[in-house]
C-alpha positions in Angstrom: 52.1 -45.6 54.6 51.4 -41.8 54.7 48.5 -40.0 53.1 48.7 -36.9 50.7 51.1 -34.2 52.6 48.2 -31.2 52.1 49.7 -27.2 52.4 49.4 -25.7 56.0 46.2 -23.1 54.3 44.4 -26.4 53.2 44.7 -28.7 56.1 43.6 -25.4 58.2 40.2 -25.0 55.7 36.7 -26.2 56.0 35.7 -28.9 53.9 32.8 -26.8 52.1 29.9 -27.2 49.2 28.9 -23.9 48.5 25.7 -24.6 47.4 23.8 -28.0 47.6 23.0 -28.5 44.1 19.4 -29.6 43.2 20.5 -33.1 41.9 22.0 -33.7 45.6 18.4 -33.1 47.2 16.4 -35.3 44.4 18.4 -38.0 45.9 18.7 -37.0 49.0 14.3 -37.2 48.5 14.3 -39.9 46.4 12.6 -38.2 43.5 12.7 -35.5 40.7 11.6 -32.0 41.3 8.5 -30.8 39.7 10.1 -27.6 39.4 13.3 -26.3 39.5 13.6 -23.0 40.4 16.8 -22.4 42.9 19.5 -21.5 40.9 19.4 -18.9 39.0 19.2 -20.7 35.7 17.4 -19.9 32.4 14.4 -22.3 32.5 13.2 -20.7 29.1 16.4 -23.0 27.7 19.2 -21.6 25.0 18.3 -19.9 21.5 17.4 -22.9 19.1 20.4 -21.8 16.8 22.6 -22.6 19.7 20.7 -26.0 20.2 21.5 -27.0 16.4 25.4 -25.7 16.7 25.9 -27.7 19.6 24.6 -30.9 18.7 25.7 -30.6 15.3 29.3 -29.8 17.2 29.3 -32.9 19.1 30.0 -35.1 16.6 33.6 -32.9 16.7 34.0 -33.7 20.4 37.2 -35.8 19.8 39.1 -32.4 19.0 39.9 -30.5 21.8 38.7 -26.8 21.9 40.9 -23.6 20.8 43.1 -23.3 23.6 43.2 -19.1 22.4 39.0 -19.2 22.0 40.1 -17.4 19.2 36.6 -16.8 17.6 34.7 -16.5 20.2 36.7 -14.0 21.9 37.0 -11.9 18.7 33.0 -11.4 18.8 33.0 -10.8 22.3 35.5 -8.0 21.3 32.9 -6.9 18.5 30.5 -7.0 21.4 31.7 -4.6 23.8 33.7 -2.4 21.7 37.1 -3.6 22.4 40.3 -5.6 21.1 40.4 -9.0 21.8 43.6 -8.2 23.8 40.5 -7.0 26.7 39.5 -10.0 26.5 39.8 -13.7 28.4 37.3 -16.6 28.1 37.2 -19.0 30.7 34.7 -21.6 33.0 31.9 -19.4 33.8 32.5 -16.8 35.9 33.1 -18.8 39.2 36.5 -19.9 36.9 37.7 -16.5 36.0 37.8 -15.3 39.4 39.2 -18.1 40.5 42.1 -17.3 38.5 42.1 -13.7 39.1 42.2 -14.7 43.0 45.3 -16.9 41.9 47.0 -13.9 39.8 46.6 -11.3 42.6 45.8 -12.9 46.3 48.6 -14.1 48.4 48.1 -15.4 52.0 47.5 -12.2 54.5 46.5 -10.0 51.4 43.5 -7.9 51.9 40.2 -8.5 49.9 36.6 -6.2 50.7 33.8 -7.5 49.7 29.8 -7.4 51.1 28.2 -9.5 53.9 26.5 -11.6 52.4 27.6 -11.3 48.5 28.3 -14.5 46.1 30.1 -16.8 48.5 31.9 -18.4 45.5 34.3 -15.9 45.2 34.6 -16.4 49.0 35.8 -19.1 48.8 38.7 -19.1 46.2 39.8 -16.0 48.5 40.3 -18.0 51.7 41.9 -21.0 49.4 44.8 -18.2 48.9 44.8 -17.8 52.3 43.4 -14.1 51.2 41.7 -12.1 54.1 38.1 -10.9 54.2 37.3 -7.7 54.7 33.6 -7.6 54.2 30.6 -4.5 54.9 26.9 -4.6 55.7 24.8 -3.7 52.9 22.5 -0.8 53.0 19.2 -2.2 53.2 18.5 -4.6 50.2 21.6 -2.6 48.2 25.2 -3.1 48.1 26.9 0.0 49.6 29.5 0.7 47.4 30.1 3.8 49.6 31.1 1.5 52.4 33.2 -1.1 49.9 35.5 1.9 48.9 35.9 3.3 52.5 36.8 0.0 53.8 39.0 -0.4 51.0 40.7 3.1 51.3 41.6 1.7 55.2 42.8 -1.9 54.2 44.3 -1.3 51.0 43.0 -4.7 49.5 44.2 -6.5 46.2 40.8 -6.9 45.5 37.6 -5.4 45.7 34.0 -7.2 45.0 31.2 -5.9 44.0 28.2 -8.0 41.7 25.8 -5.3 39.9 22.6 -6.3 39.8 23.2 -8.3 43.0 22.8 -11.6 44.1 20.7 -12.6 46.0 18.5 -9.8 46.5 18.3 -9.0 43.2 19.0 -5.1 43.5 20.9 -2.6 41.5 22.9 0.7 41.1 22.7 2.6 38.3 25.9 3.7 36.3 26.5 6.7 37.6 26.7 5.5 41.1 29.4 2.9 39.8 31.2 5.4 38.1 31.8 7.6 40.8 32.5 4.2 42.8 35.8 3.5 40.3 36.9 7.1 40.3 37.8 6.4 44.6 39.4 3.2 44.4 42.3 3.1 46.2 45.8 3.0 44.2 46.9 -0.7 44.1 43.6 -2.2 44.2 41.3 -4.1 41.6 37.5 -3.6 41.5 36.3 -7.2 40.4 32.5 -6.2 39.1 30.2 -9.2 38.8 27.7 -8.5 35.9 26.4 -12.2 35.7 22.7 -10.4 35.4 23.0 -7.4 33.1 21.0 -8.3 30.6 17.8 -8.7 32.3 18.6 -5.0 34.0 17.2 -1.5 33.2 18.8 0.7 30.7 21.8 2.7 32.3 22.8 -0.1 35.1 26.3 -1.0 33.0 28.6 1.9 33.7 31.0 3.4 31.1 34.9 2.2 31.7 37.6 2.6 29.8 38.5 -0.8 28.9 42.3 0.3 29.2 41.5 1.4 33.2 43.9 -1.2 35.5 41.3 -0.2 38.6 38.7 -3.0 37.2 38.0 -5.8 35.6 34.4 -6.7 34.6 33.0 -10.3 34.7 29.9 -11.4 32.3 28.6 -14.9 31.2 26.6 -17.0 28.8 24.7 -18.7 32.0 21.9 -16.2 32.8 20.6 -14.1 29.8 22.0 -16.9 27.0 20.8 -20.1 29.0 24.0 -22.0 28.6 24.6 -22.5 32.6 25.4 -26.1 32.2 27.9 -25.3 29.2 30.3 -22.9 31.4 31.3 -19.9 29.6 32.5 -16.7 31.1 33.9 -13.9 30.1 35.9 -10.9 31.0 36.8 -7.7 29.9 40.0 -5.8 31.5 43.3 -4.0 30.8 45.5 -5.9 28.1 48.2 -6.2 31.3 45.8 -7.9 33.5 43.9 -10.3 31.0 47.3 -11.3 29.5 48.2 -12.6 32.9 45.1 -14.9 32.8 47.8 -17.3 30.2 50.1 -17.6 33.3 47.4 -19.2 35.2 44.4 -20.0 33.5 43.5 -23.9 31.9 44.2 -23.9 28.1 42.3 -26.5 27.6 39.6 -25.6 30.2 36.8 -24.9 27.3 34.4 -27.2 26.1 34.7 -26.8 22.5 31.0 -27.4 21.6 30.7 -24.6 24.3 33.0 -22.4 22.5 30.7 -22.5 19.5 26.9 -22.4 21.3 28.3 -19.1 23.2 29.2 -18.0 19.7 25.6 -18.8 18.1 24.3 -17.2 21.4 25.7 -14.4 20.6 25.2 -13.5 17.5 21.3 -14.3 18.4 20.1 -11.0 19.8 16.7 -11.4 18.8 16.1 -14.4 20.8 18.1 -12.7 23.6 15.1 -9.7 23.4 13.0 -12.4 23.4 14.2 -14.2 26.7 14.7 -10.7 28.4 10.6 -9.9 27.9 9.8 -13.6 29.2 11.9 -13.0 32.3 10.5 -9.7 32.8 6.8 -11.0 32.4 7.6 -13.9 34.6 9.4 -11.7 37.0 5.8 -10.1 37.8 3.9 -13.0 38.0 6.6 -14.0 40.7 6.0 -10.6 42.5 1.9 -11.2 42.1 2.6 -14.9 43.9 4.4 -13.3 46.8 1.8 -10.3 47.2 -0.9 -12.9 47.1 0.6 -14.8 50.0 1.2 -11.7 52.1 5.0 -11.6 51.2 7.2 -8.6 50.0 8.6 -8.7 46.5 11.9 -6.9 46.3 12.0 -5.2 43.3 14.6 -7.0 40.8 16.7 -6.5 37.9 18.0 -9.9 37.7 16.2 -13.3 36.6 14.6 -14.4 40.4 12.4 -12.9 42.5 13.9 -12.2 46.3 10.5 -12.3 48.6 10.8 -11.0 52.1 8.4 -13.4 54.5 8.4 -10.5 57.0 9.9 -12.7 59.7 13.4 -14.2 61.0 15.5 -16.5 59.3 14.1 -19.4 61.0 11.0 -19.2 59.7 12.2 -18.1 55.7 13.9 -21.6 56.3 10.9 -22.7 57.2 9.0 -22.1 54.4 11.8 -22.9 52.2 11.8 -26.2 53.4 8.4 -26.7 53.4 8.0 -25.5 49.5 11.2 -27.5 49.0 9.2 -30.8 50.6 6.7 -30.6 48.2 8.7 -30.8 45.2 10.1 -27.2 44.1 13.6 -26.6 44.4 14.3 -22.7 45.3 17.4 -21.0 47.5 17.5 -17.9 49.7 20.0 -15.6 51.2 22.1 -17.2 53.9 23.3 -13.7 55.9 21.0 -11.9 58.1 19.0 -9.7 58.0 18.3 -11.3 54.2 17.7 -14.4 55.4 13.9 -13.2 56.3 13.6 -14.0 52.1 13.2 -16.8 49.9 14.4 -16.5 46.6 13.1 -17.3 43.3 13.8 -18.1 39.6 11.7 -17.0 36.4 10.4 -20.1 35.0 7.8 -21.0 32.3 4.5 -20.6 33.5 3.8 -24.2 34.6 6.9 -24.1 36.8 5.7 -21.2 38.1 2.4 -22.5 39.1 3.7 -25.3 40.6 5.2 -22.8 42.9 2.3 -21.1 43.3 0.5 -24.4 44.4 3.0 -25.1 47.3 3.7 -22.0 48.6 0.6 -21.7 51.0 0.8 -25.0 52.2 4.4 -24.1 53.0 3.9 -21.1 54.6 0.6 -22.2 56.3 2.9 -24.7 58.3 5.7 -22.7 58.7 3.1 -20.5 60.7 2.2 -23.1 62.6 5.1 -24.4 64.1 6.7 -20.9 64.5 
């Protein structure tokens, strides 16, 4: 009796988990975080509107979703200014460029990307059998400079770039993006990650022409909305390149009480202002933690905190495991040199002093065994 015949690409790939979600290490502890501050999520929750339109929604579950997220995608439109032929909806982010991967990566094909950027996309490259091209960043910043010379040698299919960035939780401003696009080489795609934009400064988003084939923006209900666990991505791009998303993408792939909570989010700015000040507010707190403790803040336009411990990566994993031990779940960079940081979450205030609690007890035996 023989086993599944796998391709040649996946019998020759890593079996890999990306990230070790928090539920695996509550039983991996045997107990429940007191705080829960690793991945990135909205621990302020959803607008209350969205709340009441998706459990009033639920009752509608037996239907399946609009396979065209024809509503949803006709505000997102409204939102940025475009036609809904700009526009695809799909399973968060990690989804969409999973699909873009699919439409535009064969095996050998070029990719750039940073050292050290979302792995996620990462990985859907290598399971096309895509090749890596990646650059250092320049200090805590992705060097687009760097991304568009090792592009302009490689001539990739793709080109990565996440602004703000995770996980150090820096930025460029528009212009510098801008000037980024205008170099891209002829053939290539600029995927730009813009999971965080909402928490960032004024004048971080840069101005494209929604009809430009050189890019394809990525955004998403998970950070600034709260709807992480609900999956809902969108992204904005040529009418060529987004209508190629039907060849490949999951009709079905939405969660139809998702569909209509991303909808309700969205036509909540208010609350949205509201979140943003919250994050901001508990953005400093973070930073006043990490100065107490004798660790760096890095200055962040995200939702988390990135705090550099002033050491190696040995001893950040240190203290992460310590803090972890006691009972908050947080993350850091895995890619030296910013693997010297931890890296934290906005939370409400008790999560956050639950942090606060642990971190010297964490750090005070990281110092002692190190």
């Amino acid at each position: 009796m023989t086993g599944p015949r796998f391709t040649r690409l996946v019998q020759a790939l890593p079996a890999t988990v990306p990230f070790v979600g928090p539920e695996t290490q509550e039983r991996a502890r045997g107990g429940a975080f007191d705080a829960r501050l690793g991945a990135n999520e909205l621990g302020f929750g959803p607008s209350p509107r969205v709340v009441e339109v998706m459990a009033q929604a639920s009752a509608g579950q037996w239907m399946y979703a609009d396979p065209e997220n024809h509503d949803l995608k006709a505000a997102l439109a409204a939102h940025m200014g475009v036609t809904p032929r700009h526009v695809v909806v799909g399973e968060g982010i990690d989804g969409l460029l999973g699909y873009l991967v699919r439409l535009l990566v064969e095996p050998g094909d070029a990719v750039v990307t940073s050292d050290g950027a979302y792995p996620t996309f990462n990985f859907h490259v290598a399971g096309y059998g895509g090749v890596l091209h990646k650059v250092p960043y320049s200090g805590n910043h992705e060097d687009p400079s760097a991304l568009i010379a090792r592009a302009q040698e490689v001539r990739p299919k793709l080109i990565y770039l996440a602004n703000p960035d995770n996980p150090m939780g820096s930025h460029h401003g528009a212009a510098v993006l801008e000037a980024m696009i205008d170099q891209i080489p002829e053939g290539s795609v600029l995927a730009l990650d813009e999971a965080y934009v909402e928490f960032a400064p004024e004048g971080t988003a840069p101005r494209i022409d929604p009809d430009d084939p050189r890019v394809i923006r990525f955004r998403t209900f998970s950070k600034g909305y709260g709807l992480a666990g609900a999956r809902v991505g969108y992204a904005i791009g040529a009418p060529g390149l987004i209508a190629a998303f039907d060849k490949v993408r999951n009709h079905f792939g939405m969660n139809r009480a998702a569909q209509l909570g991303a909808l309700a989010a969205l036509h909540d700015s208010a609350h949205l202002a509201a979140t943003v000040a919250r994050v901001a507010a508990a953005r400093e707190r973070l930073a006043q933690i990490a100065r107490d403790n004798g660790l760096s803040p890095l200055p962040s336009a995200t939702n988390f905190v990135t705090m550099d411990c002033g050491r190696d990566g040995a001893f950040a994993r240190a203290v992460l495991a310590g803090v972890v031990k006691r009972g908050v779940f947080i993350r850091m960079p895995f890619v030296a040199p910013h693997d010297r940081c931890i890296r934290v979450s906005t939370g409400p205030d008790d999560q956050l002093t639950a942090f606060a609690r642990v971190l010297p007890q964490a750090l005070a035996e990281a110092r002692a065994t190190l």
